[in-house]
C-alpha positions in Angstrom: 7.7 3.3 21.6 7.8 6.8 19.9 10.7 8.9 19.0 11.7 12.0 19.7 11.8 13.8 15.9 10.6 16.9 15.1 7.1 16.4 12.8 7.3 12.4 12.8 4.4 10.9 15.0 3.9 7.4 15.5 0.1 7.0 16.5 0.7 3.6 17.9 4.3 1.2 18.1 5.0 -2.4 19.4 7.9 -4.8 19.3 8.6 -7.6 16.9 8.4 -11.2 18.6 8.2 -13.4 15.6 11.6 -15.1 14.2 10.4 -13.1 11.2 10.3 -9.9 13.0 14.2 -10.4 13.0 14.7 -10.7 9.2 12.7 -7.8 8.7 14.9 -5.8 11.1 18.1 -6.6 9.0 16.7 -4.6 6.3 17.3 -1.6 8.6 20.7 -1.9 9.0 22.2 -1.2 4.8 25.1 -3.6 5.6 25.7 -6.3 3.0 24.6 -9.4 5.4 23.5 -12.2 3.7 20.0 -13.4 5.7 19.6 -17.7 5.8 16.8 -19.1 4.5 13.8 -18.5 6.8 11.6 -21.7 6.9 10.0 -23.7 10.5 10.2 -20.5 12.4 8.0 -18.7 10.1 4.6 -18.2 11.1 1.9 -18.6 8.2 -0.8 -18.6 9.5 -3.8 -21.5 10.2 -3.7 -23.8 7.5 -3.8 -21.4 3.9 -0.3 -21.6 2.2 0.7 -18.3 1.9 3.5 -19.5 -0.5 5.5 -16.6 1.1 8.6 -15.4 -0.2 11.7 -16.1 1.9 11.9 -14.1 4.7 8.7 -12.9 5.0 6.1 -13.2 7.6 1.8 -14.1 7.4 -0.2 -11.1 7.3 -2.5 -11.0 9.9 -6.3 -11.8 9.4 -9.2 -10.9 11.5 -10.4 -13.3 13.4 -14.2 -13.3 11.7 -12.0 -14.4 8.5 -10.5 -17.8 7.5 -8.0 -17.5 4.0 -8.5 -19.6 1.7 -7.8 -20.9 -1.9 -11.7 -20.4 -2.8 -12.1 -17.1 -1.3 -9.1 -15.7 -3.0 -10.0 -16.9 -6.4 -13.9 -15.5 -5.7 -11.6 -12.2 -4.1 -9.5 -11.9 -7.5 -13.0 -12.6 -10.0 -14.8 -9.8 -8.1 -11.6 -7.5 -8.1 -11.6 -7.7 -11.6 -15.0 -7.5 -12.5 -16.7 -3.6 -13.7 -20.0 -5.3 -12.3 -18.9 -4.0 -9.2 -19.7 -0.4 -10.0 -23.0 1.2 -10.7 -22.9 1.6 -14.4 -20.5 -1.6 -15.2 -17.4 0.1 -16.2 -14.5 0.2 -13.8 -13.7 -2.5 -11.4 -11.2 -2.4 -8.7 -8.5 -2.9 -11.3 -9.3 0.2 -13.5 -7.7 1.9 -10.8 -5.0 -0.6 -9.2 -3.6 -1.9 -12.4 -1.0 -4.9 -11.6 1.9 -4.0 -14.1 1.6 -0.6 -12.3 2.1 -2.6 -8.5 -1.8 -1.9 -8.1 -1.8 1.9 -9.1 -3.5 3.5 -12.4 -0.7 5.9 -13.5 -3.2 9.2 -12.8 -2.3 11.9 -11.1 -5.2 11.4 -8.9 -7.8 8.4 -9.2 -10.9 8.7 -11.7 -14.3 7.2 -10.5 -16.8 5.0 -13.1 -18.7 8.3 -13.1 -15.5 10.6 -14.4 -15.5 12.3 -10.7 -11.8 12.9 -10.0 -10.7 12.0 -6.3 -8.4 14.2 -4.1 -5.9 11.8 -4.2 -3.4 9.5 -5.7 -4.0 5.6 -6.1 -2.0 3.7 -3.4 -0.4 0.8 -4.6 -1.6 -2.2 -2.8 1.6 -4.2 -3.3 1.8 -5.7 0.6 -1.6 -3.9 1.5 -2.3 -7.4 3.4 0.3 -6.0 5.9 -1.0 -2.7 6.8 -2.3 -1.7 9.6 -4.1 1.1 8.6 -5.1 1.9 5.2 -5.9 4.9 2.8 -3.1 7.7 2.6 -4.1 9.3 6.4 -7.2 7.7 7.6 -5.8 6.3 11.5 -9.4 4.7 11.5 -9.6 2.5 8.3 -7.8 -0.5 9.6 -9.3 -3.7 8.1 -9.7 -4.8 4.5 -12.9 -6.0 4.2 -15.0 -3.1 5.7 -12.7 -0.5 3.9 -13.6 -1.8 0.1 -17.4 -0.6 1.3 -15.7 2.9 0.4 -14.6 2.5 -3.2 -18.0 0.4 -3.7 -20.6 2.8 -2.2 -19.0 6.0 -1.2 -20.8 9.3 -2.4 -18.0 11.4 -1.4 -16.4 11.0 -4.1 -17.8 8.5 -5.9 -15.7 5.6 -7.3 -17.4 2.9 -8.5 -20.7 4.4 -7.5 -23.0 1.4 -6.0 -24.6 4.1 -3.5 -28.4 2.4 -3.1 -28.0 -0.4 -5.1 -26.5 -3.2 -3.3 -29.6 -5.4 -4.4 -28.9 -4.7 -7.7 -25.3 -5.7 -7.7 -26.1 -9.1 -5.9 -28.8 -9.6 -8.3 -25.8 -9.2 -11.2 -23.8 -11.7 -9.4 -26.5 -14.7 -8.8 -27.4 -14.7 -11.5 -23.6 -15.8 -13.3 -22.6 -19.2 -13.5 -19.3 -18.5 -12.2 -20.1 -16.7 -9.1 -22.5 -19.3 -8.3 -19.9 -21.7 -8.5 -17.5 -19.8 -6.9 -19.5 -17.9 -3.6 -20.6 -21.8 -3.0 -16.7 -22.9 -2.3 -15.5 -19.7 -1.0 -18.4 -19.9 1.9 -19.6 -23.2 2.0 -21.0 -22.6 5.5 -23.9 -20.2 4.1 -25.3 -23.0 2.0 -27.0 -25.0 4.9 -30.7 -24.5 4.3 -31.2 -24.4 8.0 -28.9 -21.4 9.1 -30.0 -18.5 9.3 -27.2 -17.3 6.9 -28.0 -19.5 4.6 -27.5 -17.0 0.9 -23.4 -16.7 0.6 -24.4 -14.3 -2.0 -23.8 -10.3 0.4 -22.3 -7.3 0.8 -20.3 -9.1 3.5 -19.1 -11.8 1.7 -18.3 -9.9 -1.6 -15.9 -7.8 0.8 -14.5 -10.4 2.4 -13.3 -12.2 -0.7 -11.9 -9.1 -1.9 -9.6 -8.4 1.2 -8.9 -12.1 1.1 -7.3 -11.8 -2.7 -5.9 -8.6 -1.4 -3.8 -10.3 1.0 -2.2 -12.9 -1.2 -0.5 -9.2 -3.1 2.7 -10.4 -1.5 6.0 -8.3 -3.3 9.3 -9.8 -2.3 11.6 -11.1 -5.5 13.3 -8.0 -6.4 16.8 -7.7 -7.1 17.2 -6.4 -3.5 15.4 -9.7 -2.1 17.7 -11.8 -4.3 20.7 -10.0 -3.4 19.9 -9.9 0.7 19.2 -13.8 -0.2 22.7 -14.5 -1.2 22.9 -14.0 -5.0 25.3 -11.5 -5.0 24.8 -10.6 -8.8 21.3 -9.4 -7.9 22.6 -5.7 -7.4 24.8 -3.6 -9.4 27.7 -1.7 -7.9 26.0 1.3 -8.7 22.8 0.0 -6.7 24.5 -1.0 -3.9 26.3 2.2 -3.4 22.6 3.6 -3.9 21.5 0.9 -0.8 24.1 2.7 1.6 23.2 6.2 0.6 19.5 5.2 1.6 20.5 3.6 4.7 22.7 6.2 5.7 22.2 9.3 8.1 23.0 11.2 5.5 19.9 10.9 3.6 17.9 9.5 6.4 15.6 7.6 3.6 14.9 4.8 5.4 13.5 5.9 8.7 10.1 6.2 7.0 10.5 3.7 4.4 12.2 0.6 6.3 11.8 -2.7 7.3 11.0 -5.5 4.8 8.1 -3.7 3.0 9.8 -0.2 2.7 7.5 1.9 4.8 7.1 2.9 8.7 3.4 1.1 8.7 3.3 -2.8 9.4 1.7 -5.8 10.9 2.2 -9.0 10.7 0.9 -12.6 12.2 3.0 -12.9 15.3 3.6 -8.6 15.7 2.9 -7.8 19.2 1.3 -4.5 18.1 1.2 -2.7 14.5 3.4 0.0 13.7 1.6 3.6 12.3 3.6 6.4 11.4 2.4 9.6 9.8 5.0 12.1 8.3 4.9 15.9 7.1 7.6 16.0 4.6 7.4 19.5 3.5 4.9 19.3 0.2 3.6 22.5 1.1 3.0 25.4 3.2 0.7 27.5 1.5 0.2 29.6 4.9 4.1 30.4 6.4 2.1 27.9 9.3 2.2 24.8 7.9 -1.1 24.6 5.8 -1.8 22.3 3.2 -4.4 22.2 0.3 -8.1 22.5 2.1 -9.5 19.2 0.8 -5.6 17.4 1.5 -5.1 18.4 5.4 -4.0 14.5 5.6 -4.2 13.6 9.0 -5.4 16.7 10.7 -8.5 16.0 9.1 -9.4 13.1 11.6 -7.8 14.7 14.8 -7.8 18.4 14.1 -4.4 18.9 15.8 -2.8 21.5 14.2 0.5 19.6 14.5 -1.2 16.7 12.3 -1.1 19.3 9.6 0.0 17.6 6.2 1.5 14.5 7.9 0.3 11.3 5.6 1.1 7.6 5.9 4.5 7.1 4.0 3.6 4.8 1.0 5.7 1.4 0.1 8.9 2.3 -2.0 8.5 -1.6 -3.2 8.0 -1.5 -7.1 8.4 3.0 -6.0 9.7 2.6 -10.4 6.2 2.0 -11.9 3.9 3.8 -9.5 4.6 7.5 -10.4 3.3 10.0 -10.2 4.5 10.2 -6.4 2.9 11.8 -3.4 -0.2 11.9 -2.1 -1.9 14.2 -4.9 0.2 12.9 -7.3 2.2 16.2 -7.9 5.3 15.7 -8.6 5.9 13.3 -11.5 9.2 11.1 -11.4 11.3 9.8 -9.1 14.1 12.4 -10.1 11.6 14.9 -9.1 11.4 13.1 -5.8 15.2 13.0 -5.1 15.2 16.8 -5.6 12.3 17.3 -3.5 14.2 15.4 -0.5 17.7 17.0 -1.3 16.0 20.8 -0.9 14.6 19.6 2.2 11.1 19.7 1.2 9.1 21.6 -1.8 9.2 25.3 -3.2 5.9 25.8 -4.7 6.1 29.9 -6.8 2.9 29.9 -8.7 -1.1 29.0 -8.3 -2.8 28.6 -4.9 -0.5 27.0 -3.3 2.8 29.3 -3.0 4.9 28.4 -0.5 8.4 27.1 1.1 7.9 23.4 2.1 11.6 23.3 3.5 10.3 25.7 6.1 7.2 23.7 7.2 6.6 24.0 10.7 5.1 20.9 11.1 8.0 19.1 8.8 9.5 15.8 9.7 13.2 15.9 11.4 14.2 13.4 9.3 13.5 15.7 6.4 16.5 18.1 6.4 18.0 18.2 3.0 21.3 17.0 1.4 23.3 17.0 -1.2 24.5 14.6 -3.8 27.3 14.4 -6.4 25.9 12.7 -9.9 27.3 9.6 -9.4 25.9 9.0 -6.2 22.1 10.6 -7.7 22.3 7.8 -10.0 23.2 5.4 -7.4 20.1 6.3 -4.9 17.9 6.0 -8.5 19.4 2.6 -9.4 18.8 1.3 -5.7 14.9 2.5 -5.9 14.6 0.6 -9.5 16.2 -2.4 -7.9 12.9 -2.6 -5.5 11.1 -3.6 -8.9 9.8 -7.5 -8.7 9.0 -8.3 -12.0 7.2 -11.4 -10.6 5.1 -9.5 -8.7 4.1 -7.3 -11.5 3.3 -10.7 -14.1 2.3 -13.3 -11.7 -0.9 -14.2 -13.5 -2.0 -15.3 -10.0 -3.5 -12.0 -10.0 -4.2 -11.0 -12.9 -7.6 -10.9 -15.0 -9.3 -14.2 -14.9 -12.3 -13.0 -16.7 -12.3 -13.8 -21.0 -11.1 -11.2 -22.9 -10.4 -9.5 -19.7 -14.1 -8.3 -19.5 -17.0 -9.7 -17.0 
């Protein structure tokens, strides 16, 4: 499936065939439809309990994993822990903070070593359900092996293990916890005659970090309440706001629909993932369509000139507390973002980057401009903050298990 829009390329499209494929296509539509309960139907997935919110589907898992109760709890103690970078002071959480929805409130993210990255920190609410990862990578499509970046990239470095894998299992063995915990999660490795007998590896420590990542499941905001039946959930305001959004007027939610909010999904039960990559007119520093040298997005895997600028469109779940927005975190709040959208993409008059985004060759159709009267601005706005789950952002499921929040 692909569509026929002006700079809006799906890499790769299937068809829903789950029941749950079907409750995720009513968030399309902006109606006011009350959606059932979901419940036998529902796929979750072998034997681990999800505990899913209503509605939702399993994430997929590669077949080389099995979920489980131990791994995520090993997954969320290594997550959390700044032994995981070279000189012990960030963990994953320094930059994907949980009351943020997994993001670190930077412009751009800052490795243990004070490097600056060339991008924003993607919020990982829902990661477990995309197919591809990173902000324009097409290639970076399982958990597990893309946590070997953050942990021993060089280019830029984040958390700066480069060389010293030894070292940071040798750090691990030798905690009580760990011990305790690597023994549950992979029980198999403890059999003194395999030949994999050590659960203590790179592997494994990867592993049990996509397997907490997984379990970052978003889905009791007001909207969720409200499309489960409590009609209190929204305000007036917000559900003027939800038609806006779902309306050709604004064209919001052909890149950000669907049950997680974005164009980019998989589930257990999907015939084939959805990816979508979008140039919405951030910049055009060229009168061609350039971007920023060191931000090309996806051009910089495929070299197409027609890739130019176009980047994965992030989750507008819990879109309140993860500003600054965009993929270099330039533009600050989310009534910066409205304007951006209404002028039809972004005039940039000073520094290295002059240019008119609104006349981006490569720009997405669906980016064409519009206008709005106050009252129905503050609708859209009250709409976005409705996709805040407050549960999500306090479940002390994931939060820091470690005393004093330290290792």
């Amino acid at each position: 499936m692909t569509r026929a829009v002006t700079g809006h390329r799906i890499v790769r499209a299937g068809v829903a065939t789950s029941v749950a494929a079907l409750v995720w296509a009513c968030f399309a539509c902006g109606g006011d439809e009350v959606l059932g309960p979901a419940s036998a139907p529902i796929e979750v997935g072998g034997s681990y309990d999800w505990r899913l919110p209503e509605g939702f589907p399993a994430p997929r898992v590669p077949e080389d994993e099995t979920m489980s109760d131990a791994l995520v709890e090993l997954g969320r103690h290594l997550f959390h822990d700044p032994r995981l970078s070279g000189n012990e002071t960030q963990s994953c959480s320094s930059c994907h903070k949980q009351e943020l929805a997994f993001t670190d409130g930077r412009t751009v993210g800052i490795g243990s070593t004070g490097e600056a990255h060339p991008r924003n920190s993607m919020s990982l609410t829902n990661v477990g359900y995309q197919p591809v990862l990173n902000w324009a990578n097409p290639n970076e499509r399982d958990l597990a092996h893309q946590s070997l970046t953050p942990l021993f990239g060089e280019d830029p470095v984040e958390l700066g293990l480069s060389g010293r894998e030894d070292e940071l299992l040798e750090r691990l063995r030798a905690d009580a916890v760990y011990q305790e915990l690597f023994t549950r999660a992979f029980p198999e490795r403890t059999d003194p005659f395999s030949e994999r007998a050590d659960p203590f590896s790179v592997e494994t420590i990867t592993k049990a970090i996509a397997g907490f990542q997984r379990t970052l499941i978003s889905g009791d905001s007001p909207v969720d309440r409200y499309r489960r039946g409590d009609r209190t959930a929204l305000s007036e305001e917000a559900r003027l706001g939800q038609a806006l959004f779902f309306s050709e007027r604004l064209e919001c939610f052909h890149c950000h629909g669907g049950l997680g909010f974005t164009g980019t999904f998989d589930f257990e039960g999907k015939s084939a993932p959805e990816v979508e990559f979008h140039n919405n007119g951030l910049y055009n520093i060229d009168g061609n369509g350039g971007y920023p040298p060191h931000n090309t997005g996806l051009h910089q895997f495929t070299l197409r000139p027609e890739d130019m600028g176009r980047f994965k469109a992030p989750t507008l779940r819990n879109i309140e507390v993860t500003a600054p927005y965009m993929h270099d975190g330039s533009i600050a709040t989310l009534d910066e973002v409205l304007d951006h959208y209404a002028a039809g993409g972004r005039t940039v008059t000073e520094g290295p980057f002059v240019g008119v985004g609104s006349e981006n060759p490569n720009k997405s159709g669906f980016v064409r401009g519009f206008t709005l009267t106050t009252r129905e601005r503050a609708a859209v706005l009250a709409y976005l903050r409705a996709l805040t789950d407050s549960t999500f952002l306090t479940n002390p499921g994931f939060a820091n298990p470690w005393p004093g929040g330290g290792s």
